[in-house]
C-alpha positions in Angstrom: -0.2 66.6 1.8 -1.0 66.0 -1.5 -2.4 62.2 -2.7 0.0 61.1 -4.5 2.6 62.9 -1.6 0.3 60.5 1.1 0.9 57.4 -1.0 4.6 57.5 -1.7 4.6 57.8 2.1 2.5 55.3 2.8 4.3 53.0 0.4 7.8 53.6 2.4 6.6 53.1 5.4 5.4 49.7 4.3 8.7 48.3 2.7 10.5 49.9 5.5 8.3 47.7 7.7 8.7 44.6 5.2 12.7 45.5 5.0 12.7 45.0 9.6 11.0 41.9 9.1 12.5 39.8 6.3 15.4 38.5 9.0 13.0 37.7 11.3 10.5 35.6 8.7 13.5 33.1 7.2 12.9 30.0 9.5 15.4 28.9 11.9 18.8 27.3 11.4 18.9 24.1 13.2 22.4 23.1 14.0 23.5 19.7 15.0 26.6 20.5 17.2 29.0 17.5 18.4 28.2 15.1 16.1 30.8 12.3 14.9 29.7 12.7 10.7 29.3 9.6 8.5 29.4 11.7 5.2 27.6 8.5 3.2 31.1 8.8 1.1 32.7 5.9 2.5 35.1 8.7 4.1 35.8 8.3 7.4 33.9 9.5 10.3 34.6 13.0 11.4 33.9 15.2 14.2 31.6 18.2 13.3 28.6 20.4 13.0 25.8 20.0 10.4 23.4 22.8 9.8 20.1 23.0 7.8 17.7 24.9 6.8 14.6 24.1 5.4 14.8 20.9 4.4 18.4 21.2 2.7 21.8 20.8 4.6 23.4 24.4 4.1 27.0 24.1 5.9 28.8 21.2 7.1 32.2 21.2 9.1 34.2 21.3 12.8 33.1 24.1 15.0 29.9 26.0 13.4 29.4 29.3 14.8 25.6 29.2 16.4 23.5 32.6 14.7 21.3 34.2 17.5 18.6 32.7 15.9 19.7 29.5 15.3 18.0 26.1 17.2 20.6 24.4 18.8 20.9 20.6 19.0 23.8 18.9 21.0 24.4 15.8 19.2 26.4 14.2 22.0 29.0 12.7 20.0 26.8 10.1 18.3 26.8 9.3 14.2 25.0 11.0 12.1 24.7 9.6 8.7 22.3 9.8 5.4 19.1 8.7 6.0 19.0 5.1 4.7 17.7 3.5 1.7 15.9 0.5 1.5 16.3 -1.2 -2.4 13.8 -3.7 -2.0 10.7 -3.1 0.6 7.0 -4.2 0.4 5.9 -1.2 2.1 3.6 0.0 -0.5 1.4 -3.0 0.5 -0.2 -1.1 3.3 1.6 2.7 3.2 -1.7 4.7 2.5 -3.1 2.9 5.6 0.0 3.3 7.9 1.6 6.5 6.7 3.8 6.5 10.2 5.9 4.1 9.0 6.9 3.1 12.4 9.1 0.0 11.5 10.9 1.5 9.0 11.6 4.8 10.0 12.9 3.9 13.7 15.5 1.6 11.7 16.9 5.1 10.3 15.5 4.1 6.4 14.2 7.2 5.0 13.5 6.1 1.8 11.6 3.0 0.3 11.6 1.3 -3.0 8.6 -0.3 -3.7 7.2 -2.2 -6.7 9.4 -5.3 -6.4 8.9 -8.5 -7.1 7.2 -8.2 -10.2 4.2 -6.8 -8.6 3.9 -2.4 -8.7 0.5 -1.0 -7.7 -1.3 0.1 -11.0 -2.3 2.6 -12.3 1.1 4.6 -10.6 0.1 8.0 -11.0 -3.0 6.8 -9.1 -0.7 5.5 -6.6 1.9 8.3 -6.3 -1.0 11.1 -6.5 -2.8 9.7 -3.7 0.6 9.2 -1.3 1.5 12.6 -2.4 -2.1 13.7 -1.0 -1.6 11.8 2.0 1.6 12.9 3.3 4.1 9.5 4.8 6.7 9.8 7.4 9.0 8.6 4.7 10.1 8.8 1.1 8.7 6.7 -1.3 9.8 5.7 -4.6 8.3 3.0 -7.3 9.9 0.3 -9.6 7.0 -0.9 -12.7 6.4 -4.3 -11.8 6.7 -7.0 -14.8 3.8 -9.1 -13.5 1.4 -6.3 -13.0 2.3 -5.6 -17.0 1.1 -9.3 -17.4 -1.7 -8.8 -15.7 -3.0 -5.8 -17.2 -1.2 -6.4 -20.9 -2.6 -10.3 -21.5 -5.5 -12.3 -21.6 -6.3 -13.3 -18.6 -7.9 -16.9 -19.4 -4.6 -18.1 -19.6 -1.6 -15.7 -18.3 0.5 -18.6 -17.2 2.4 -18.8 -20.7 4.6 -16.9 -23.0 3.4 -13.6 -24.3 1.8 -13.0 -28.0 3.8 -10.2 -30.2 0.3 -8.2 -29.7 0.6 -8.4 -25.7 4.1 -7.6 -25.6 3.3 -4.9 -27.6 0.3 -3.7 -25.2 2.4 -4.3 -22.0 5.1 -2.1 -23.8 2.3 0.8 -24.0 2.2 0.0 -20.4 5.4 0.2 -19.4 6.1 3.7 -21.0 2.9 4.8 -19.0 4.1 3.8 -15.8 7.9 4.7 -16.5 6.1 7.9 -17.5 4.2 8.6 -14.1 8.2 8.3 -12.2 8.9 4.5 -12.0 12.5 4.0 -11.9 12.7 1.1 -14.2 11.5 -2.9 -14.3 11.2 -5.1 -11.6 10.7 -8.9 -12.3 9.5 -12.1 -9.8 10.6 -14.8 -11.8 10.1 -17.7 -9.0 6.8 -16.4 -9.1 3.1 -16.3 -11.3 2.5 -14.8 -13.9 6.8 -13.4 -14.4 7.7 -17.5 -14.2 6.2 -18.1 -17.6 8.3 -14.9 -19.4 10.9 -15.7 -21.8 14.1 -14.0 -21.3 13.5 -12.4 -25.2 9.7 -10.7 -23.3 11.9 -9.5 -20.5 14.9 -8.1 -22.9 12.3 -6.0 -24.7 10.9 -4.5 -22.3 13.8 -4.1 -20.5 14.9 -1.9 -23.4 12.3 0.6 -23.1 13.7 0.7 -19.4 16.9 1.1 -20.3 16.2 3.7 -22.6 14.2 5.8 -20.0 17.1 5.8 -18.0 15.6 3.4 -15.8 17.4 0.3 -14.3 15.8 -3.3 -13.8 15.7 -5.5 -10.7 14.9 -9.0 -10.2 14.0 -12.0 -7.7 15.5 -13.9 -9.9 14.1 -17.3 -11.5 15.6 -19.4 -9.2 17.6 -18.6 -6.1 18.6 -22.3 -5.2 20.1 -25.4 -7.3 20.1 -23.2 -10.8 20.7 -19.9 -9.3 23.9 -19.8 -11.8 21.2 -20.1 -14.5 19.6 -17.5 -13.2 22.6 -15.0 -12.5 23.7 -15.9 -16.6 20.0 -14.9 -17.7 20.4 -11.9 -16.0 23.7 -10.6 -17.6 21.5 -11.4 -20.6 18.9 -9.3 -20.0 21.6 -6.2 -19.0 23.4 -6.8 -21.8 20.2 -7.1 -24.1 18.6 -4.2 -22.7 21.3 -1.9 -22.7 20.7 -1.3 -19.0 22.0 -1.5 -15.2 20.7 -4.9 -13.7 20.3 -5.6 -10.0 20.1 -9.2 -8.1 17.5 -8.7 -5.9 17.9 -10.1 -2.4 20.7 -12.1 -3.7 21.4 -15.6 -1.9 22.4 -19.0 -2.3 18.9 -21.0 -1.3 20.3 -24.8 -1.4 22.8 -26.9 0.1 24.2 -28.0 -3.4 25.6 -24.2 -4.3 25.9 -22.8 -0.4 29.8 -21.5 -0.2 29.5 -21.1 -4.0 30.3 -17.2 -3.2 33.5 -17.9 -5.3 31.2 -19.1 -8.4 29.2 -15.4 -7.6 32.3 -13.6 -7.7 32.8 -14.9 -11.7 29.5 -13.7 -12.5 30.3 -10.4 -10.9 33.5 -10.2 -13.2 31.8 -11.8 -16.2 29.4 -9.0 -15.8 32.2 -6.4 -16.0 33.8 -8.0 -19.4 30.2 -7.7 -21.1 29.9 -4.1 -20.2 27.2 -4.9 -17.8 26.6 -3.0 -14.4 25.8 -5.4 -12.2 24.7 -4.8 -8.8 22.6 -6.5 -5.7 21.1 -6.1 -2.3 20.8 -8.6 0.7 18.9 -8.9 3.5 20.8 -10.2 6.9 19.1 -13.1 7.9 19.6 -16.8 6.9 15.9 -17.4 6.4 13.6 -16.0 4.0 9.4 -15.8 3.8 7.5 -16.2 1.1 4.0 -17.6 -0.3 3.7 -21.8 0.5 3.8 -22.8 -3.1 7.5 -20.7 -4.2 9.8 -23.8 -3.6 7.8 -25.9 -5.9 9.7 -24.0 -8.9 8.0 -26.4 -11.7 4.4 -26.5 -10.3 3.9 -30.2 -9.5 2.2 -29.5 -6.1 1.0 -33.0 -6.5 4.1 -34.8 -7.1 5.5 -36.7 -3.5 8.9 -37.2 -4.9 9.7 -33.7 -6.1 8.0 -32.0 -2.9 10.1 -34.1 -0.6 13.1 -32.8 -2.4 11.9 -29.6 -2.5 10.9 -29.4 1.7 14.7 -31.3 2.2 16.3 -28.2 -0.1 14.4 -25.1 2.0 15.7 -26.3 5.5 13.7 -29.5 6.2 9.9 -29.7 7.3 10.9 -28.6 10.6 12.7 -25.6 9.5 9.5 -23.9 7.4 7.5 -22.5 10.0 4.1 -21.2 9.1 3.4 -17.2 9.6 0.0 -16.9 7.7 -2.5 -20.1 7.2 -6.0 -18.3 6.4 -8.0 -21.5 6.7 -7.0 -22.3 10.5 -4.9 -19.1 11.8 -4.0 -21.5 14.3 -1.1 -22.9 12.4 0.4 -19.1 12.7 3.7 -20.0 14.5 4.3 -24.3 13.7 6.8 -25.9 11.3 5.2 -28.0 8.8 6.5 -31.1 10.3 4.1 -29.8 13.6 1.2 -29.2 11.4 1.6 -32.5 9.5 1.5 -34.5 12.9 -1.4 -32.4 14.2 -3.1 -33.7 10.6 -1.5 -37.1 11.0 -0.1 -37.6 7.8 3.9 -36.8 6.4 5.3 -33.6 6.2 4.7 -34.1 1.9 1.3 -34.8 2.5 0.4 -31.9 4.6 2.7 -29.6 2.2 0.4 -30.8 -0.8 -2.9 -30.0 1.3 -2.0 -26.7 2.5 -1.1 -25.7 -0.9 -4.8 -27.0 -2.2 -6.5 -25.2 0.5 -4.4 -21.7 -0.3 -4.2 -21.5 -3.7 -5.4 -18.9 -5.7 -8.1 -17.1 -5.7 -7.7 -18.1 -2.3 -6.0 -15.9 0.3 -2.2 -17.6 0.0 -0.5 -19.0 2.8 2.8 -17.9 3.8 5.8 -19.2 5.1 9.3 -18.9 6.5 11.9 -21.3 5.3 15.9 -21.1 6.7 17.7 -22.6 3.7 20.9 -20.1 3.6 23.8 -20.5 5.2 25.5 -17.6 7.7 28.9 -17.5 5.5 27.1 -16.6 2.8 25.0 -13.9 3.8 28.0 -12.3 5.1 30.2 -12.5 2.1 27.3 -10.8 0.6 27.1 -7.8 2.9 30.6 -7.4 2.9 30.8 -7.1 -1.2 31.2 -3.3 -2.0 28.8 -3.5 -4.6 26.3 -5.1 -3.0 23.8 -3.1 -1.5 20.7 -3.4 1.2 17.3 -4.0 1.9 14.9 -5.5 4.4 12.5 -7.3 1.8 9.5 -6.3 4.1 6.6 -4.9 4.8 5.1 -2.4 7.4 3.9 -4.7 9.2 6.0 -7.9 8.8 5.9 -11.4 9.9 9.9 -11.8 9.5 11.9 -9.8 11.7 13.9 -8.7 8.7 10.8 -5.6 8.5 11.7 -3.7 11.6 15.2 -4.8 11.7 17.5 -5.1 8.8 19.3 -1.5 8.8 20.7 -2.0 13.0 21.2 -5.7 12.7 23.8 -5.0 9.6 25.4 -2.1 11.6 25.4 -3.6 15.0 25.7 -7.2 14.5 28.2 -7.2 11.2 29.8 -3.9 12.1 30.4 -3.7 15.3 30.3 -7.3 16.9 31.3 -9.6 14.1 33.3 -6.4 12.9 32.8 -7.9 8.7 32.9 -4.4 7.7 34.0 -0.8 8.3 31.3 1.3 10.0 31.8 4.1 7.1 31.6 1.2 4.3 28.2 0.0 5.9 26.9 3.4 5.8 28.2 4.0 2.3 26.1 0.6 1.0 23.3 2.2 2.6 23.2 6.1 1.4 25.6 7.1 -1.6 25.3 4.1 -3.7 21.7 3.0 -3.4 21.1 6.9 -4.4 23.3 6.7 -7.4 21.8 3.5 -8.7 18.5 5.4 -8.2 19.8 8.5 -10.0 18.9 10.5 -6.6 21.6 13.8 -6.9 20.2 15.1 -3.7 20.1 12.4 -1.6 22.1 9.8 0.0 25.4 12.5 1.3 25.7 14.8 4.2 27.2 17.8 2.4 25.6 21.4 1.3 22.7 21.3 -0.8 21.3 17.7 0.0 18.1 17.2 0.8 17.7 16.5 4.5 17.6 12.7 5.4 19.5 12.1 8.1 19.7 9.4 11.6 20.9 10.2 14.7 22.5 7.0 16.5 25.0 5.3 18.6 27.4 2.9 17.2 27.9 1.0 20.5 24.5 0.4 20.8 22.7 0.0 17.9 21.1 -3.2 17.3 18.3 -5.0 16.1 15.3 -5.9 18.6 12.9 -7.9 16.4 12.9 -12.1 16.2 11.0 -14.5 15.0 7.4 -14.6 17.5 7.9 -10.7 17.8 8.9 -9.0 14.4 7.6 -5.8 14.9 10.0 -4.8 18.4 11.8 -1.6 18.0 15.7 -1.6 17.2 17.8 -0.1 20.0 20.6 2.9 19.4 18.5 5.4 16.9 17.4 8.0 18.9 16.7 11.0 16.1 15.4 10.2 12.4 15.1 13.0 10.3 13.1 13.5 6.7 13.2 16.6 4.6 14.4 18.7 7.5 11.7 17.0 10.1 12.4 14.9 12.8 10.0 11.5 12.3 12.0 9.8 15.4 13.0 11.8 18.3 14.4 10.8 21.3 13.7 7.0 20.1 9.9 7.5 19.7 7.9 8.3 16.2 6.4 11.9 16.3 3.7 11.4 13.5 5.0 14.0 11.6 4.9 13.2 8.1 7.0 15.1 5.7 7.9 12.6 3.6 8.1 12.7 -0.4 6.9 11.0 -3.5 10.2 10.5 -5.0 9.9 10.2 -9.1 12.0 9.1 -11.6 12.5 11.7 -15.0 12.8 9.4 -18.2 15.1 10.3 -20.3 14.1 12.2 -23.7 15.3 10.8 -27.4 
């Protein structure tokens, strides 16, 4: 046989070979059979099959023929829905440390937004290159934090004041950086240092270059209590200003002179709608909230008995703020203020005023938990169809609200207080945090989305954590899925970590 003869041959026998084993090298089909589907639509449930490949959902509807390759999976008549979002979490705080993810992903959230407050981890491409090196459990994606433009765009010998034309300027050439390395727009912490001391003219700027990105902005808002009005109107400003969607972060009514105000929040909703704003929030569902010691003193006089006392009366009362981190005397960990002041023998004002001295920055800060909303409110809020959800915590949280947001909203609201259809919940959780993110792929159960799914039980699901032991796991989610991976299987976390860094595209001229 001639060379060339030998080679042609050789050549055949090799694609003949590749030909018998192409069917056999395409991974497995799993199919999820006997599922009840929660579509993330707002549609109602349906009985059905799902099946993926990869990490995409490829076919969805009643009675999917299995393939003789396929991996079967009986669902046993539980929900499946998206995996869901979280619009406001503090998980980037310790992510690269825990890339598990263990109290978030066992609540069924598959994706975290991260950079709130103000406060984004800087440089970002540093950030996201590293997490993308790493590998997490879960999705993660980044808001540009306003404050950490301060810090890096101002002179630091005194950031607590308006911004020169030259430092907006700078922390514009920061924004477009970090917008550039996939943030999905502006996040602001107005209650808080250095954002407080913004004018709503620094915050319309920049919110501009957002806007124009494609970006959106979010915001704990300058205050959440007795001028939280003020604050929703400066808001609308900034949307309207910036030619951009706004979001009310954790929205809530903090004081007993606008609790049941939810009419008066309606307005601004509709007021937002004449201007050609879109205006949307998020809530957490829990009365009480936790935060650094010095937030409720919104104008700084730390000193000042009368305005403290006012201040302690409007956040729930010295026995209704409960220490959860005193780095002087870790001792404290656990006891209201009005406990602490007794053990120091002096009033509840006093001791407020000393604890702030003895954690203020550079100092490690001292944090707190203070019940000053009211349980009416919070559920108006998560009933609203534009409002969406979040935990407002951290991987490893002090407030239960970390490990148990996402099953306490669909067990306690849904199912026992009944506030809201389960296929409503699951929408506020899936589609319409995705579209406000700009996520095509994400946030549906239907052909061509990416993966993210959670396996549960409606008529058990419900949160496990409290106050005293934050980080217990929820009950009812037995399977968690990211990117086509199960994270949670039969209720316990599997360490696999497929998650991604999520990135935003800006817009081009």
């Amino acid at each position: 046989m001639s060379t060339s003869r030998s080679r042609t041959a050789i050549l055949a026998a090799v694609a003949a070979f590749l030909a018998m084993a192409a069917p056999s090298a395409r991974p497995a089909d799993l199919l999820l059979k006997n599922v009840i589907v929660y579509d993330g639509t707002g549609k109602r449930g349906f009985a059905g099959d799902v099946r993926i490949r990869g990490d995409r959902i490829t076919e969805v509807g009643p009675h999917l023929a299995a393939k003789a390759d396929d991996i079967v999976r009986d669902g046993q008549g539980l929900a499946l829905a998206p995996g869901f979002i979280d619009m406001h979490s503090h998980a980037d705080d310790l992510i690269l440390q825990d890339l598990d993810a263990e109290n978030v992903t066992r609540q069924g959230v598959t994706t975290v937004v991260v950079g709130q407050d103000g406060a984004s981890i800087y440089p970002l491409a540093d950030f996201l290159r590293k997490l993308e090196n790493a590998h997490a459990a879960l999705n993660v994606a980044s808001m540009v934090g306003h404050g950490t433009l301060r810090q890096h765009g101002m002179d630091q010998k005194n950031p607590l004041r308006a911004s020169t034309p030259e430092e907006l300027a700078k922390m514009k050439q920061l924004l477009a950086q970090e917008l550039q390395a996939g943030g999905f727009g502006l996040s602001s912490g107005l209650e808080y240092d250095p954002g407080h001391f913004a004018t709503t003219e620094e915050l319309i700027e920049l919110s501009k270059l957002a806007g124009a990105a494609g970006g959106f902005y979010t915001s704990h808002v300058r205050d959440e209590g007795n001028g939280v009005f003020d604050s929703f109107r400066e808001i609308l400003q900034i949307g309207k200003g910036g030619h951009l969607p706004v979001e009310i972060t954790h929205i809530k009514l903090a004081t007993p002179s606008v609790w049941h105000a939810t009419p008066r929040v309606k307005e601004v909703f509709e007021q937002a709608r004449k201007q050609g704003v879109n205006l949307q929030a998020d809530v957490y569902p829990y009365t009480y909230w936790q935060s650094n010691l010095r937030v409720i003193m919104l104008d700084r006089a730390y000193d000042n008995p009368e305005k403290v006392a006012i201040a302690l009366a409007d956040n729930g009362g010295p026995d209704h703020i409960r220490f959860t981190l005193y780095p002087p005397d870790p001792s404290l960990v656990g006891k209201t203020l009005d406990e602490v002041a007794k053990a120091w023998n002096m009033t509840p004002v006093a001791a407020y005023s000393k604890a702030v001295r003895e954690t203020s920055p550079p100092k490690e800060e001292a944090m707190i938990t203070g019940e000053s909303m009211i349980e009416d409110d919070v559920r108006w809020f998560i009933a609203q169809p534009q409002i969406m959800f979040c935990s407002d915590g951290g991987l490893h949280d002090r407030h239960p609200r970390g490990a148990g947001s996402f099953p306490r909203i669909l067990g306690h609201y849904v199912r026992d207080e009944k506030l809201l259809p389960l296929e409503a919940a699951i929408h506020k959780m899936t589609e319409l945090p995705a579209r406000q993110l700009g996520l095509k792929d994400r946030g549906q159960i239907a052909p061509g989305f990416v993966a993210d799914l959670v396996l549960f039980d409606p008529a058990t699901i419900l949160d496990g954590s409290v106050v005293g032991n934050s980080e217990a796991p929820p009950k009812g989610i037995s399977e968690v899925m990211v990117s086509g991976t199960w994270v949670v299987e039969n209720g316990k976390v599997t360490s696999a970590h497929p998650g991604k860094v999520l990135r935003h595209t800006p817009k081009t001229p």
